[in-house]
C-alpha positions as CSV (number, residue, x, y, z in Angstrom):
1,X,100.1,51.1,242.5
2,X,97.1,53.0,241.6
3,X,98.6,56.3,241.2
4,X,100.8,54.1,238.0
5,X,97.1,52.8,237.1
6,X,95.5,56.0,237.0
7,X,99.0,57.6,235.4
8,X,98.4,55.0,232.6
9,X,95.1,55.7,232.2
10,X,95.5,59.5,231.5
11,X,98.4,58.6,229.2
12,X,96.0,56.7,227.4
13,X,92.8,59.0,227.4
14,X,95.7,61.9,226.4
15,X,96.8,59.0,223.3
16,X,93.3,58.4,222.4
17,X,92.7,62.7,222.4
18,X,95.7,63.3,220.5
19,X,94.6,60.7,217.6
20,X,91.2,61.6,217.7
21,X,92.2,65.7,217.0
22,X,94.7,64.4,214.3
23,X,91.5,62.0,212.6
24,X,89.2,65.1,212.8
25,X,90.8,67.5,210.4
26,X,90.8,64.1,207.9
27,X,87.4,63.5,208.1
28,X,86.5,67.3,207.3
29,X,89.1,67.9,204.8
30,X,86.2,66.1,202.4
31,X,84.0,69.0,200.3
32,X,80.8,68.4,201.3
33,X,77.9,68.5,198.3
34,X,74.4,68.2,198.6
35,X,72.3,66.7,195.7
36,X,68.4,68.1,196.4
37,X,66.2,65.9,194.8
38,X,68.5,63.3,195.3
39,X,66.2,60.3,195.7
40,X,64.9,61.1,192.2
41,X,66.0,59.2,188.6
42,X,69.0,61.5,188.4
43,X,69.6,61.7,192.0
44,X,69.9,57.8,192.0
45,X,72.2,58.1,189.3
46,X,74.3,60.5,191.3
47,X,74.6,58.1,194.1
48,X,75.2,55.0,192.1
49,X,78.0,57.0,190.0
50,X,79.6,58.8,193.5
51,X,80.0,55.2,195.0
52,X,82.0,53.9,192.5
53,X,84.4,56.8,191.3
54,X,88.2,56.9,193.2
55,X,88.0,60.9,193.2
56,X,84.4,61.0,194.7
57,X,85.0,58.7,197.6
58,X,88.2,60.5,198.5
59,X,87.5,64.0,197.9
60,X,83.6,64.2,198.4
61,X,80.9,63.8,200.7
62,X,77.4,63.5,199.1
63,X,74.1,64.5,201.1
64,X,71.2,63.2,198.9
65,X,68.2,65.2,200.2
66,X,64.8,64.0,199.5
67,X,61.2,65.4,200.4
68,X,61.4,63.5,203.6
69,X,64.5,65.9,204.6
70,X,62.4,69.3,204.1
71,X,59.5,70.9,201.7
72,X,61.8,73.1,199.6
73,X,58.6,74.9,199.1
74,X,59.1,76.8,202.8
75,X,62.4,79.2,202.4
76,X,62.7,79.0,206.3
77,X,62.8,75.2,206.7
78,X,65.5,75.0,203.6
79,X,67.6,77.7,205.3
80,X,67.5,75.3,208.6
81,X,68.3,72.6,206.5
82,X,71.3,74.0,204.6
83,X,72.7,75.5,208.0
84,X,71.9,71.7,209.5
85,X,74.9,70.8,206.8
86,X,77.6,73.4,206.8
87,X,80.1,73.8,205.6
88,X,78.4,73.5,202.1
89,X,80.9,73.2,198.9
90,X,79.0,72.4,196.3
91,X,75.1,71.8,195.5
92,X,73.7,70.0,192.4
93,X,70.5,71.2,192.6
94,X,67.9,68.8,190.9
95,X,64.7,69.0,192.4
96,X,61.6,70.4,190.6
97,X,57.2,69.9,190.4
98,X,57.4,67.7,187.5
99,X,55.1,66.1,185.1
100,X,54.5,64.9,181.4
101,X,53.4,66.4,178.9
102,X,49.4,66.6,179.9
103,X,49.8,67.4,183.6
104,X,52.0,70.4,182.2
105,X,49.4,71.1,180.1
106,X,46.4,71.2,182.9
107,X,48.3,72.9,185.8
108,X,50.8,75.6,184.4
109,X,49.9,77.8,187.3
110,X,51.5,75.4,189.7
111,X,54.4,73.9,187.5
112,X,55.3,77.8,187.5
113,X,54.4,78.8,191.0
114,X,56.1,76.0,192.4
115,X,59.0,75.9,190.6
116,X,59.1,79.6,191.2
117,X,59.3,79.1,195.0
118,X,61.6,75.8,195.1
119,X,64.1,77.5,192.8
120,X,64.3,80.8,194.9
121,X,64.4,79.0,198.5
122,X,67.8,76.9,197.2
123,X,69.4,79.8,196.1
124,X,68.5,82.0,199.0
125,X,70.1,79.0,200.9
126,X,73.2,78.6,198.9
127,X,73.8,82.1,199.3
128,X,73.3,82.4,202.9
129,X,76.1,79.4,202.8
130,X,78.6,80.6,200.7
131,X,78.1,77.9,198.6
132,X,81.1,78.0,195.9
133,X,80.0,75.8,193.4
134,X,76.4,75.2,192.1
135,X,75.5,73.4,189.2
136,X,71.4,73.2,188.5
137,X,69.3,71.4,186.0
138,X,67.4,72.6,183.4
139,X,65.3,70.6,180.5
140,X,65.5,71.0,176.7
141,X,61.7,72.0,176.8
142,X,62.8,75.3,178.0
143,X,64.2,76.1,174.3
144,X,62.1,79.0,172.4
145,X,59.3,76.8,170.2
146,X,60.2,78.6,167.0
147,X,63.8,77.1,168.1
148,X,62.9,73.4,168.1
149,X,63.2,73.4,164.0
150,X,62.4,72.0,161.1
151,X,65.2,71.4,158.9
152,X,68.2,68.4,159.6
153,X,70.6,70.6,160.5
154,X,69.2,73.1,162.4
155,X,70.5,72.3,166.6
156,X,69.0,73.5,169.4
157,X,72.5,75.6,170.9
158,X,73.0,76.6,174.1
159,X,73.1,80.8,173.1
160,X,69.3,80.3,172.1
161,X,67.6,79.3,175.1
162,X,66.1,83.1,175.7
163,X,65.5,83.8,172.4
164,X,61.6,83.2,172.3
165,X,58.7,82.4,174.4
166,X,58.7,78.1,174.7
167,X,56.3,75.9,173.9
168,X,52.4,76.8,174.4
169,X,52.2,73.0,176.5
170,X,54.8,73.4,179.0
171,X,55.2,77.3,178.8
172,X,54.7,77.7,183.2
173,X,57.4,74.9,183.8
174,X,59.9,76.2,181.0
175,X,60.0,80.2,182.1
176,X,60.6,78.7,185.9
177,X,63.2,76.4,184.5
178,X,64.6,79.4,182.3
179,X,65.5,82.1,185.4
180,X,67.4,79.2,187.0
181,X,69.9,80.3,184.1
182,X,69.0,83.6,185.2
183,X,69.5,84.1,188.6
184,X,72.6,81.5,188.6
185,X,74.2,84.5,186.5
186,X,72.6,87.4,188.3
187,X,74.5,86.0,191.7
188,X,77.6,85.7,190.1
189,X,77.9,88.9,188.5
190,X,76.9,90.1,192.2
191,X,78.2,88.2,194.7
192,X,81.5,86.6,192.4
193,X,80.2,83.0,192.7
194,X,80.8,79.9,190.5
195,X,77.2,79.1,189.8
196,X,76.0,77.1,186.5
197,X,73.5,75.3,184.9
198,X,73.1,72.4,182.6
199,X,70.4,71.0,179.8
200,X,70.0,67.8,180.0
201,X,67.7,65.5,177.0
202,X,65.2,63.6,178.3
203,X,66.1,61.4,181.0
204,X,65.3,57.7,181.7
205,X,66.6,54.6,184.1
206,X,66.0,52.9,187.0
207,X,63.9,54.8,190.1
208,X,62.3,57.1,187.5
209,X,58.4,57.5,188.0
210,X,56.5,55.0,186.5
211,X,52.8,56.1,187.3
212,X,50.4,57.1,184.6
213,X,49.6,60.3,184.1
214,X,52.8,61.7,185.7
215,X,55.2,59.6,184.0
216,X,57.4,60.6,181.1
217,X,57.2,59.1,177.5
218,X,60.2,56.0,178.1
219,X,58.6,55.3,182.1
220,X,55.0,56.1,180.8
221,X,55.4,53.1,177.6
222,X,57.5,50.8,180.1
223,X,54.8,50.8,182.3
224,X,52.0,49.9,179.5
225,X,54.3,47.6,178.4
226,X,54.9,45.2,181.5
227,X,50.9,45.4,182.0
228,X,50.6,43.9,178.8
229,X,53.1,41.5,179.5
230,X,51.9,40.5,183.3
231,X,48.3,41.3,182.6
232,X,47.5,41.0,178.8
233,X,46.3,44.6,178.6
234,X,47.0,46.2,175.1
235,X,50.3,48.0,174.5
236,X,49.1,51.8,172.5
237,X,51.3,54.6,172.2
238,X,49.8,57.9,172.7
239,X,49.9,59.8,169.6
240,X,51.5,59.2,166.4
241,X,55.2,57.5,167.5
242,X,56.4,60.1,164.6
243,X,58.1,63.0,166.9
244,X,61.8,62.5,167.6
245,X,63.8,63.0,170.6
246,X,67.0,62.3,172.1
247,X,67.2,60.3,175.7
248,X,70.2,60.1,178.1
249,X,71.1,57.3,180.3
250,X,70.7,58.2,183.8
251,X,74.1,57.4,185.3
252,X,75.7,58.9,181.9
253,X,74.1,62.3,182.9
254,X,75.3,61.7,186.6
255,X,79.0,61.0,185.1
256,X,78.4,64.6,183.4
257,X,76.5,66.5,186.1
258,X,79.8,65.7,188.7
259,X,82.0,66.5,186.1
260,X,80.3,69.9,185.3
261,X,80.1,70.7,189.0
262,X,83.9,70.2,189.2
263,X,84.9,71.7,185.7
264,X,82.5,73.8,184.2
265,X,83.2,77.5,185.1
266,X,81.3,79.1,182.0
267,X,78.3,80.9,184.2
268,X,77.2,83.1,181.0
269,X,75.5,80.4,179.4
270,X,73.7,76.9,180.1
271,X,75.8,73.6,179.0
272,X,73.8,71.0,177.0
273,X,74.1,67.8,178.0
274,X,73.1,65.5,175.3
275,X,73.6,62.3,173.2
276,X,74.6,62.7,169.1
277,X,71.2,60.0,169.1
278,X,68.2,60.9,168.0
279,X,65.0,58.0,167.7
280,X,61.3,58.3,167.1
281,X,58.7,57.7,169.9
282,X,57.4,54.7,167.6
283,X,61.5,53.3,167.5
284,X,61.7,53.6,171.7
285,X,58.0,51.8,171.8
286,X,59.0,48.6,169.6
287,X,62.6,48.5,171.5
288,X,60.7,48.7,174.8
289,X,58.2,45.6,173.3
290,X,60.4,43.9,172.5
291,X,62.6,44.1,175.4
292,X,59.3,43.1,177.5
293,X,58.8,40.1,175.0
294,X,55.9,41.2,173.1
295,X,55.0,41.6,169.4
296,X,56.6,43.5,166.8
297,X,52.6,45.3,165.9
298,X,51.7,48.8,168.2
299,X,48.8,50.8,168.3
300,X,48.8,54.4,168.1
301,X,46.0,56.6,169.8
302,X,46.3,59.0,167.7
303,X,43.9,61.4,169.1
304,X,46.2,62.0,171.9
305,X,48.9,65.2,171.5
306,X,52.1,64.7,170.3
307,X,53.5,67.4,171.6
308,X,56.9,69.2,169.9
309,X,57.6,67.1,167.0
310,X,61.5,67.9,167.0
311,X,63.7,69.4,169.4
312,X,67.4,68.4,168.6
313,X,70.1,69.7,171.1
314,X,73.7,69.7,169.9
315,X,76.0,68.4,172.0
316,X,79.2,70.1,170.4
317,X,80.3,72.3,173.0
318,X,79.9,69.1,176.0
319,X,82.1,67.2,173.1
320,X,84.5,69.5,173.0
321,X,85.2,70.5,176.8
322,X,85.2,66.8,177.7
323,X,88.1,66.4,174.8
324,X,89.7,69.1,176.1
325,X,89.6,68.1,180.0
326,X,90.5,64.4,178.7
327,X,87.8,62.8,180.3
328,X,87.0,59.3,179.2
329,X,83.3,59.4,178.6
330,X,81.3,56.9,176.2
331,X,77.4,57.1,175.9
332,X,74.9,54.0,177.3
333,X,73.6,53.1,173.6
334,X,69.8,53.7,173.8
335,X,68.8,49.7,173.2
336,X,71.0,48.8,175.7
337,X,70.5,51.7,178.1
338,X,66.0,50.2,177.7
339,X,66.9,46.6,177.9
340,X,68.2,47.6,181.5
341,X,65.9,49.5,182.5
342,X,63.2,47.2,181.2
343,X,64.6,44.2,182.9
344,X,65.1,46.7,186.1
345,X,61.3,47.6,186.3
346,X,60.2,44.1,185.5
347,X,62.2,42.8,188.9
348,X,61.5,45.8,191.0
349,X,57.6,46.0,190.0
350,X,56.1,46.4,193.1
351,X,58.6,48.6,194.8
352,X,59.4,51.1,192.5
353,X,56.7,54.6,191.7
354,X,54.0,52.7,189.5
């Protein structure tokens, strides 16, 4: 009797061995990507836009690495964490030291520094890993100031970015930002990788950073704007409200960023990533306003800096790869894109970065 028991037993830990070596190779078939930065506003985005696509939660395994997970800062505890996750397919690489337009302005020793060092710890890493396929992000305020133009139909392209020193506010930030595109290129013509980069407008949705002084120009009015409404403080815009600029939906750059990482093979040059829309600060403020309830009437603080006062990026080339690769893509309209995020930040107060 017990030699049957213990016969059954082993055919049954040699059943439950057998499945479990023909589940393993499943489970591992999935390319693995890690997103640094990924608890960010673009990070978010990433996660939101991987959960709900058929070929992402087939294919693709997404790591979102935040501070908590390593100071990219220290090259040996990124190697440790990169090794931690192998095998490593792909990495969208979004973290950076960001800040608005004043905190650029005040520390461009550390926005280069620091940039300087995060950038070259990731790479070392991806290197080190093989990685195959790396797409990193890059900012329109890296484009040569003489670039950002005058006249209507001068574009911002992507064969310009080098082409001049950038802007005198942000000029530590944008020369880090600018050998991204650099050594991306410089380790493919070396080491025959598949490494890009993208530019993406300015950025805004939900889990962006909504504390003064650090925040962006949509977060940094959002945040005025719901203190007016909660706390009757006074709604002003810094500056005039007359420079223009062109925002992208969070999750609509997500969409793009996965895309790129799985399509875009063109290492030679950056790829914008970019609406055809372009507003005036003064046009985001009263859509903000309103979208918090108040009056039609701002104030403008006009002794503040305005910064660039144009800086249109053409979208043409994105346009015509998506067309090509047939993917269905439409653009979050900018009103509608603000009324979400407004309503977003109004319900989520106290727990998101104020």
């Amino acid at each position: 009797g017990n030699s049957f028991v213990i016969g059954l037993l082993l055919s049954g830990l040699l059943l439950s061995i057998l499945l479990h070596q023909s589940q393993t190779p499943a489970m591992s078939t999935k390319k693995k990507i890690l997103v640094t930065g990924g608890t960010g506003l673009v990070g978010k985005g990433i996660e939101e836009v991987s959960q709900t696509c058929e070929d992402d939660k087939a294919n693709y395994e997404y790591v979102f690495l935040g501070s908590k997970d390593a100071d990219l800062r220290d090259a040996t505890a990124v190697s440790a964490l990169f090794k931690k996750h192998a095998p490593v397919w792909g990495v969208i690489h979004l973290a950076a030291k960001v800040g608005g337009l004043f905190l650029n302005m005040e520390q461009p020793a550390t926005m280069l520094m620091e940039n300087l060092m995060i950038n070259n710890n990731v790479f070392q890493a991806c290197h080190e890993q093989k990685v195959e396929r790396v797409v990193s992000c890059l900012s329109t305020c890296i484009f040569p100031d003489e670039a950002a133009t005058t006249s209507d139909n001068d574009m911002l392209t992507e064969k310009m970015v080098h082409l001049g020193p950038p802007h005198d506010s942000n000029y530590g930030y944008a020369h880090a930002k600018r050998l991204v595109d650099v050594m991306s290129r410089a380790f493919n013509d070396q080491y025959g990788y598949n490494w890009t980069t993208v530019v993406p407008c300015n950025v805004y949705g939900k889990y962006d950073n909504f504390r003064p002084g650090e925040s962006h120009v949509i977060p940094a009015l959002m945040h005025k704007a719901y203190l007016a409404k909660h706390e009757k403080k006074e709604f002003v815009v810094w500056g005039t409200g007359k420079p223009l600029r062109q925002f992208i939906y969070s999750t609509d750059l997500a969409r793009l960023m996965i895309w790129a990482l799985k399509n875009y093979t063109d290492s030679k040059e950056p790829l914008i990533l970019c609406t055809d829309e372009e507003v005036t600060i003064k046009e985001v403020a009263q859509t903000i306003a309103k979208s918090f309830g108040l009056g039609d009437e701002l104030q403008f603080d006009t002794s503040k800096a305005d910064g660039q006062h144009r800086k249109k990026a053409s979208n043409a080339k994105l346009m015509g790869l998506l067309k090509e690769s047939q993917f269905d893509f439409k653009f979050t309209p900018l009103s509608e894109g603000l009324k979400t995020v407004s309503d977003w930040l109004d319900a989520n107060y106290e727990t998101c970065r104020h």
